[in-house]
C-alpha positions as YAML, in Angstrom:
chain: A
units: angstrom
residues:
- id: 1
  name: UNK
  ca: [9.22, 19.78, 7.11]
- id: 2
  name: UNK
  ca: [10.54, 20.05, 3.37]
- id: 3
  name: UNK
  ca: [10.70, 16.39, 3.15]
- id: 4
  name: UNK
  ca: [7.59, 16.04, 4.16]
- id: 5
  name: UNK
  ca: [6.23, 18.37, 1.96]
- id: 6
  name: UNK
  ca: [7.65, 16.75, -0.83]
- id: 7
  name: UNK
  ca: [6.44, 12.98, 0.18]
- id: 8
  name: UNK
  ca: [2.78, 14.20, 0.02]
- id: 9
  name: UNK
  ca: [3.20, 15.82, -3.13]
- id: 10
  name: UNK
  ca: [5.28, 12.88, -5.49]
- id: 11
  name: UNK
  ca: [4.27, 9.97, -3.11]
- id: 12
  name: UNK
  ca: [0.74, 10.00, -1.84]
- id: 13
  name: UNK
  ca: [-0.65, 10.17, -5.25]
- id: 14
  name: UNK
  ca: [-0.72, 5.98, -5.74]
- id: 15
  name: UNK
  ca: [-3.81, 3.61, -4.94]
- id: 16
  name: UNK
  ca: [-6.33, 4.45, -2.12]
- id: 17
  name: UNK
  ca: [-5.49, 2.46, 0.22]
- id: 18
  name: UNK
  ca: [-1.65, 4.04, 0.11]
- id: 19
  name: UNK
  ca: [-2.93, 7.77, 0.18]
- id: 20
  name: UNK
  ca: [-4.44, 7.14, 3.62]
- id: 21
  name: UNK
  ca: [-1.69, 5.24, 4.40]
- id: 22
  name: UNK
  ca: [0.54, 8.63, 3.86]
- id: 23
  name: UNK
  ca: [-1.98, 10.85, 5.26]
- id: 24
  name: UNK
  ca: [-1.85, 8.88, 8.59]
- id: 25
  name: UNK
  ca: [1.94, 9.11, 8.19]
- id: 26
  name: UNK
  ca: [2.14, 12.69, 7.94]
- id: 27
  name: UNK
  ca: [-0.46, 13.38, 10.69]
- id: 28
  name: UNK
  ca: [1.87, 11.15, 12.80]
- id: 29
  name: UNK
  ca: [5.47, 12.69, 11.89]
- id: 30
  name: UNK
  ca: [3.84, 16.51, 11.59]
- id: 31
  name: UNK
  ca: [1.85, 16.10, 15.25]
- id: 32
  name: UNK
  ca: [5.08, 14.58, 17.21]
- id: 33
  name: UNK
  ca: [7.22, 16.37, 14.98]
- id: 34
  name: UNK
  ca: [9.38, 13.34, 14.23]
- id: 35
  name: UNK
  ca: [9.98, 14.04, 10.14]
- id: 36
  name: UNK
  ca: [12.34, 10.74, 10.67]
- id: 37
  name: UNK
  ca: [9.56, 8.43, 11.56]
- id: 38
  name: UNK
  ca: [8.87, 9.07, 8.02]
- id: 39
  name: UNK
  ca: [11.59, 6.40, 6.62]
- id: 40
  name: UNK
  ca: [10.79, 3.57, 9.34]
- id: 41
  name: UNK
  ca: [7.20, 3.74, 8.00]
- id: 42
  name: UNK
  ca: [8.07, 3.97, 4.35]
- id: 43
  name: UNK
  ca: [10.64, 0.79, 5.16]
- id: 44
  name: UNK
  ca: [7.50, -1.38, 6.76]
- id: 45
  name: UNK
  ca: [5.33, -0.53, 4.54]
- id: 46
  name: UNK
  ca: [7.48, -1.28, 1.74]
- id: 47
  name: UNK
  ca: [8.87, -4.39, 2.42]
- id: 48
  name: UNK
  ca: [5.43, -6.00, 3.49]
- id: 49
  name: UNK
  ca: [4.83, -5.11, -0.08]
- id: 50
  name: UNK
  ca: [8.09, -6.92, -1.31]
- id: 51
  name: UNK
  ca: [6.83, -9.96, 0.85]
- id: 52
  name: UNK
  ca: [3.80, -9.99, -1.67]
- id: 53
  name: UNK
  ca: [5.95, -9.60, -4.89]
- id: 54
  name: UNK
  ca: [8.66, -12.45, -3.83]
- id: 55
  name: UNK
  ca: [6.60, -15.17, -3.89]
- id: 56
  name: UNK
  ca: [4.94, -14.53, -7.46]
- id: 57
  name: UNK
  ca: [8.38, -12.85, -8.94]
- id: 58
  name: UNK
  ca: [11.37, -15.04, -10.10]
- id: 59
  name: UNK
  ca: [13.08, -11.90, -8.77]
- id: 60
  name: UNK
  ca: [14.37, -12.26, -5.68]
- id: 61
  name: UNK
  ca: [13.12, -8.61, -3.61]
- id: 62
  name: UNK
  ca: [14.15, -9.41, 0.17]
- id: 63
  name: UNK
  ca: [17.59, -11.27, 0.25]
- id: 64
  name: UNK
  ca: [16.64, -12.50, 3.95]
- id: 65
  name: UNK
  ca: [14.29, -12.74, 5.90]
- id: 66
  name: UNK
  ca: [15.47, -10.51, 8.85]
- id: 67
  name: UNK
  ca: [13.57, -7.66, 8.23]
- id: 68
  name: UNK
  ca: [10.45, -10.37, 9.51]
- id: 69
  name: UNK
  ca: [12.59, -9.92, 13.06]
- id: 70
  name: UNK
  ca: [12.96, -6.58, 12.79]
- id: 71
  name: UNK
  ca: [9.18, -6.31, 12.55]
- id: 72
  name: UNK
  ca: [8.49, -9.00, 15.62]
- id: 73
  name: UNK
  ca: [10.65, -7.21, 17.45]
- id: 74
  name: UNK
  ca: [8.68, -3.88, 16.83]
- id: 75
  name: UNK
  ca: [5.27, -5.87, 17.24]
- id: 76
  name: UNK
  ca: [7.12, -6.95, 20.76]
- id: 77
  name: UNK
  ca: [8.11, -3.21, 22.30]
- id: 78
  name: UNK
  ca: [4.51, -1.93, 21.22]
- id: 79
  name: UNK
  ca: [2.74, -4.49, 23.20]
- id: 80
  name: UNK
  ca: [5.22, -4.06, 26.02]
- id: 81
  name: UNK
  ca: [4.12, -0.60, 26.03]
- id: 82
  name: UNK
  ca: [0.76, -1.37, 25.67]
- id: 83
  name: UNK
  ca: [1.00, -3.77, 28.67]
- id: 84
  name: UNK
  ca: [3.20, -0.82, 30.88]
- id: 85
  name: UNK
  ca: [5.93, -3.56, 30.72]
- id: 86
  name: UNK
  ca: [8.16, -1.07, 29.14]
- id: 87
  name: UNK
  ca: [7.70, 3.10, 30.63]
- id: 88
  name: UNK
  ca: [8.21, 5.82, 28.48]
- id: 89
  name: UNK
  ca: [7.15, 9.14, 28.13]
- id: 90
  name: UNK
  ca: [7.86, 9.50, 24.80]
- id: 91
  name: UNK
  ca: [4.69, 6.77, 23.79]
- id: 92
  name: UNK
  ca: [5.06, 4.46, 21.21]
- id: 93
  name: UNK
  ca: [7.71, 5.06, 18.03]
- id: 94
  name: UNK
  ca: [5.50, 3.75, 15.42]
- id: 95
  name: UNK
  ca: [1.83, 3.62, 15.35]
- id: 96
  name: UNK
  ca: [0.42, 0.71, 17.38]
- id: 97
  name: UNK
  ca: [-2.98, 0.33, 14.18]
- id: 98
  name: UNK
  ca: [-0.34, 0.78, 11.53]
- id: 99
  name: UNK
  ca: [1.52, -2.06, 13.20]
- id: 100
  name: UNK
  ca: [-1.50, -4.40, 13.41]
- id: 101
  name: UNK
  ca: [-2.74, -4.07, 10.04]
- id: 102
  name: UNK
  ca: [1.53, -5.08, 9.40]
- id: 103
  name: UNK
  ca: [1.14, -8.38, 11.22]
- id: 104
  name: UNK
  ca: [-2.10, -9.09, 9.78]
- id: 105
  name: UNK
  ca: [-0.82, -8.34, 6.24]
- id: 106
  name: UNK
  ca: [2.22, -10.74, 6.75]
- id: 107
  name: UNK
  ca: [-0.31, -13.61, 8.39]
- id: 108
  name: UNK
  ca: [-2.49, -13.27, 5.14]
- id: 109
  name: UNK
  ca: [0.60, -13.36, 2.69]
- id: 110
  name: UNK
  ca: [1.79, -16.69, 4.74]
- id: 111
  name: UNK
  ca: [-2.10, -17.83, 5.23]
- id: 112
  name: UNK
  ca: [-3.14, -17.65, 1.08]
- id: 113
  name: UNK
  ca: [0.01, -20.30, -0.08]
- id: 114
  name: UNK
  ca: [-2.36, -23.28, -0.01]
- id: 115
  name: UNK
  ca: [0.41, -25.76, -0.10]
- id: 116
  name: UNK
  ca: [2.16, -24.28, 3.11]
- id: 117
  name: UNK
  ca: [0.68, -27.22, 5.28]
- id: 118
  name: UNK
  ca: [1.92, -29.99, 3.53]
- id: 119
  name: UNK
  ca: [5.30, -28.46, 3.22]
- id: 120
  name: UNK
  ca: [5.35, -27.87, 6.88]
- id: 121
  name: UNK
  ca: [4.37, -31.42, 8.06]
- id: 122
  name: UNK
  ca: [6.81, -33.12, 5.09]
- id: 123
  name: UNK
  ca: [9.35, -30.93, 7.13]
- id: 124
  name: UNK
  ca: [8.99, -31.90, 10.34]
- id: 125
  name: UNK
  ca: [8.76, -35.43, 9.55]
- id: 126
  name: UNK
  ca: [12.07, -35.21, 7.23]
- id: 127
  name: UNK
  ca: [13.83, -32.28, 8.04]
- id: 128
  name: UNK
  ca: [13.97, -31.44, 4.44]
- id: 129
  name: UNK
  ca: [13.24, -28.08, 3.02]
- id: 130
  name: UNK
  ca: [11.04, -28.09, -0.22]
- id: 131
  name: UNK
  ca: [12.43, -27.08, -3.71]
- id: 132
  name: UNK
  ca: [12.53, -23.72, -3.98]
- id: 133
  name: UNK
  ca: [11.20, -23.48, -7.37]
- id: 134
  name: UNK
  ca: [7.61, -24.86, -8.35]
- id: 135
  name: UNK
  ca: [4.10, -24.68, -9.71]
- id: 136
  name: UNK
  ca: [3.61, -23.24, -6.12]
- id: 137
  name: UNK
  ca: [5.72, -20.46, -6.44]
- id: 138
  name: UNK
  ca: [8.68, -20.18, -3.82]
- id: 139
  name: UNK
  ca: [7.22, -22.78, -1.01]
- id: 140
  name: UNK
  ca: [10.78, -23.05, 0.71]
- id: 141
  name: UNK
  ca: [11.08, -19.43, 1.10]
- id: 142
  name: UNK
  ca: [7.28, -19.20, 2.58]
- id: 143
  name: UNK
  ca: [8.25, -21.66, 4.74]
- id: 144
  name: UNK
  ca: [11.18, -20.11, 5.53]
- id: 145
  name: UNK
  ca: [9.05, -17.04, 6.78]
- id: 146
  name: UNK
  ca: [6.39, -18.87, 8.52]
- id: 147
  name: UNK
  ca: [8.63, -20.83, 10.74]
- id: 148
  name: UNK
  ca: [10.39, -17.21, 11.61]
- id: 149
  name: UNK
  ca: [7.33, -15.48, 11.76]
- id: 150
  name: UNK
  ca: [5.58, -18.12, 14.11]
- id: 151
  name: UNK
  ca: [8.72, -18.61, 15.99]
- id: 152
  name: UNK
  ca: [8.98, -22.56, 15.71]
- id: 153
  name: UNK
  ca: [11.66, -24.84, 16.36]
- id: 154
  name: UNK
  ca: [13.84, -27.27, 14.77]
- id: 155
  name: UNK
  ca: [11.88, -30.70, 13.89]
- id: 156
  name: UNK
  ca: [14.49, -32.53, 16.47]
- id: 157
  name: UNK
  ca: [12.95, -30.22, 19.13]
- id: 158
  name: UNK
  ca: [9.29, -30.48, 18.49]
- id: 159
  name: UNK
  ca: [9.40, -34.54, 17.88]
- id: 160
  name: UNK
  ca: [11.28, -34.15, 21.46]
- id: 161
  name: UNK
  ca: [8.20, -32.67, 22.81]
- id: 162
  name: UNK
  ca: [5.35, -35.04, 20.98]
- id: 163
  name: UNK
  ca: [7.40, -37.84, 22.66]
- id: 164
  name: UNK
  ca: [6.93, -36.51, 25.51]
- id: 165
  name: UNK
  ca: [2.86, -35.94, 25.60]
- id: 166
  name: UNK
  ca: [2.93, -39.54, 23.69]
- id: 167
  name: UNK
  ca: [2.07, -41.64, 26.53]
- id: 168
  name: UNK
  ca: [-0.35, -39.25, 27.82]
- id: 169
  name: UNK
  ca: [-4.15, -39.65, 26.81]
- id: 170
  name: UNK
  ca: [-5.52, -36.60, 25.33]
- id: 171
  name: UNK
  ca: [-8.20, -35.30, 23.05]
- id: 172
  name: UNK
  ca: [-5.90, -32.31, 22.39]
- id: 173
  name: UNK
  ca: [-2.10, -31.54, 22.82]
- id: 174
  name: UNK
  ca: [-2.51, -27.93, 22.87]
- id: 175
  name: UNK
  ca: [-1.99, -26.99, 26.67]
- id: 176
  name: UNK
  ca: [0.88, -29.69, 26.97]
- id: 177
  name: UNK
  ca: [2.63, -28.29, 23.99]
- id: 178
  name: UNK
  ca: [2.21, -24.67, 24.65]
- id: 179
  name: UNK
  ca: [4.24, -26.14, 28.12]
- id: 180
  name: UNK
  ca: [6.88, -27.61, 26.02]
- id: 181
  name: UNK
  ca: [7.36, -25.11, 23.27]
- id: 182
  name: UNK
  ca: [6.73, -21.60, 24.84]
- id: 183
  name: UNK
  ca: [7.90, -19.62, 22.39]
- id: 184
  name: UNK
  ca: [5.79, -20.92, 19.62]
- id: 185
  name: UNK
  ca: [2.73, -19.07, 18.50]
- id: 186
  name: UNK
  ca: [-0.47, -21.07, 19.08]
- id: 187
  name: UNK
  ca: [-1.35, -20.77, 15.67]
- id: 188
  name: UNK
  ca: [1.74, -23.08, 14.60]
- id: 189
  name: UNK
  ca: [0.90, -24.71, 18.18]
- id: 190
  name: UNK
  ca: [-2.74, -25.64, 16.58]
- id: 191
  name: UNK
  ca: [-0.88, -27.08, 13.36]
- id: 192
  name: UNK
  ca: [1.80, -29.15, 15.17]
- id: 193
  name: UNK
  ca: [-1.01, -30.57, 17.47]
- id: 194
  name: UNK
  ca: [-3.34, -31.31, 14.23]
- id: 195
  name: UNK
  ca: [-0.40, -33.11, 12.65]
- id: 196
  name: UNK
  ca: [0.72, -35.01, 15.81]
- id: 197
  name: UNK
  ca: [-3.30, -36.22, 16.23]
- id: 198
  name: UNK
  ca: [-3.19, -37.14, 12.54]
- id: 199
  name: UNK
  ca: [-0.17, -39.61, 13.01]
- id: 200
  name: UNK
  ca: [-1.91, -40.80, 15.95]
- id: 201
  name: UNK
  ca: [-4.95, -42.21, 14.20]
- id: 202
  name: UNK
  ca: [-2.64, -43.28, 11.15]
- id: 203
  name: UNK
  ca: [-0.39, -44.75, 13.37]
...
C-alpha cells in the first residue's frame, strides 16, 4: 500500500490524460489488491510512449521490438477470456479498456508514418529493408514493427500465396488470402490485396 501511496503522490502529477491514467491504476491495484499490477501497467504504458519517441529521436529507446509480442500476447489472453476460451476465477490481469486504448495507440503510431506503404510494397517486391536513417525518420524500424505487429510473413511466403489466387478471376483477393495467410491481420490482408490488384492492372 506504501508504494502505492507514493506513485499517486510523485507520479500522477504529469499531463491529464496520465493522471486518469494513474487514477484508473490505483482503483485497479487498491480494489483487487494486487499493488504488483502496478509495474506491468507502468511498463505498457511506458513503452507505448517510447514507441512514440523512437521514431522522432536519433536515440534509440526500445532495443527490440519484443516488448510488441509481449503486448500481442496480452491483447491474445484478454480476448481469450473475453471469449471463455481461457477460465479463470481470478478475471483478467490487466484491464481489458486499458489494453484497447494500448493497441489502438500502437495502430496510430504505425498508421501516422505516411511513407509506411511504399516501404512495405518496395519490400515485398525486393525483400530489402529500407535505410534506417531518413527525412522519414526511422522507416526500417516502423516497418520492422508493423510487420510484427500485423503478424505478416516473409515476402517468399506471401508471393507463394498471390501465385496461387493468380489464375483465379476476382474483384478482390481478400477471402482467398485470409485462406492462405491465416495469421495475418486483415488490415495488412487489405494492403497485400491492394498491392497485388495494383500489379495486376500494371501488369
Amino acid at each position: 500500500m506504501v508504494v502505492l501511496i507514493i506513485f499517486h503522490q510523485h507520479v500522477c502529477r504529469s499531463d491529464i490524460d496520465f493522471q486518469e491514467f494513474c487514477l484508473q491504476v490505483l482503483l485497479e491495484c487498491v480494489s483487487k489488491d494486487r499493488p504488483a499490477l502496478l509495474q506491468v501497467y507502468l511498463s505498457l504504458y511506458t513503452t507505448i510512449g517510447y514507441m512514440a519517441d523512437e521514431i522522432t529521436s536519433d536515440i534509440s529507446f526500445l532495443g527490440d521490438s519484443l516488448f510488441l509480442s509481449s503486448l500481442k500476447l496480452a491483447l491474445a489472453y484478454n480476448e481469450a477470456l473475453l471469449n471463455g476460451r481461457i477460465l479463470t476465477s481470478r478475471g483478467s490481469i490487466v484491464l481489458a479498456i486499458f489494453l484497447g486504448s494500448l493497441r489502438k495507440r500502437v495502430e496510430e503510431i504505425l498508421n501516422c508514418f505516411a511513407g509506411l506503404e511504399n516501404h512495405f510494397s518496395n519490400y515485398l517486391k525486393s525483400g530489402r529493408w529500407p535505410s534506417e536513417i531518413s527525412d522519414e525518420g526511422k522507416p526500417s524500424t516502423l516497418l520492422s514493427w508493423y510487420l510484427q505487429w500485423y503478424s505478416i510473413p516473409t515476402p517468399t511466403v506471401i508471393k507463394t500465396a498471390l501465385e496461387k489466387i493468380k489464375p483465379i478471376r476476382t474483384t478482390t483477393s481478400v477471402p482467398l488470402l485470409r485462406l492462405l495467410l491465416p495469421g495475418t491481420h486483415i488490415s495488412a490482408i487489405d494492403e497485400i490485396n491492394k498491392l497485388f490488384l495494383s500489379s495486376e492492372v500494371n501488369g
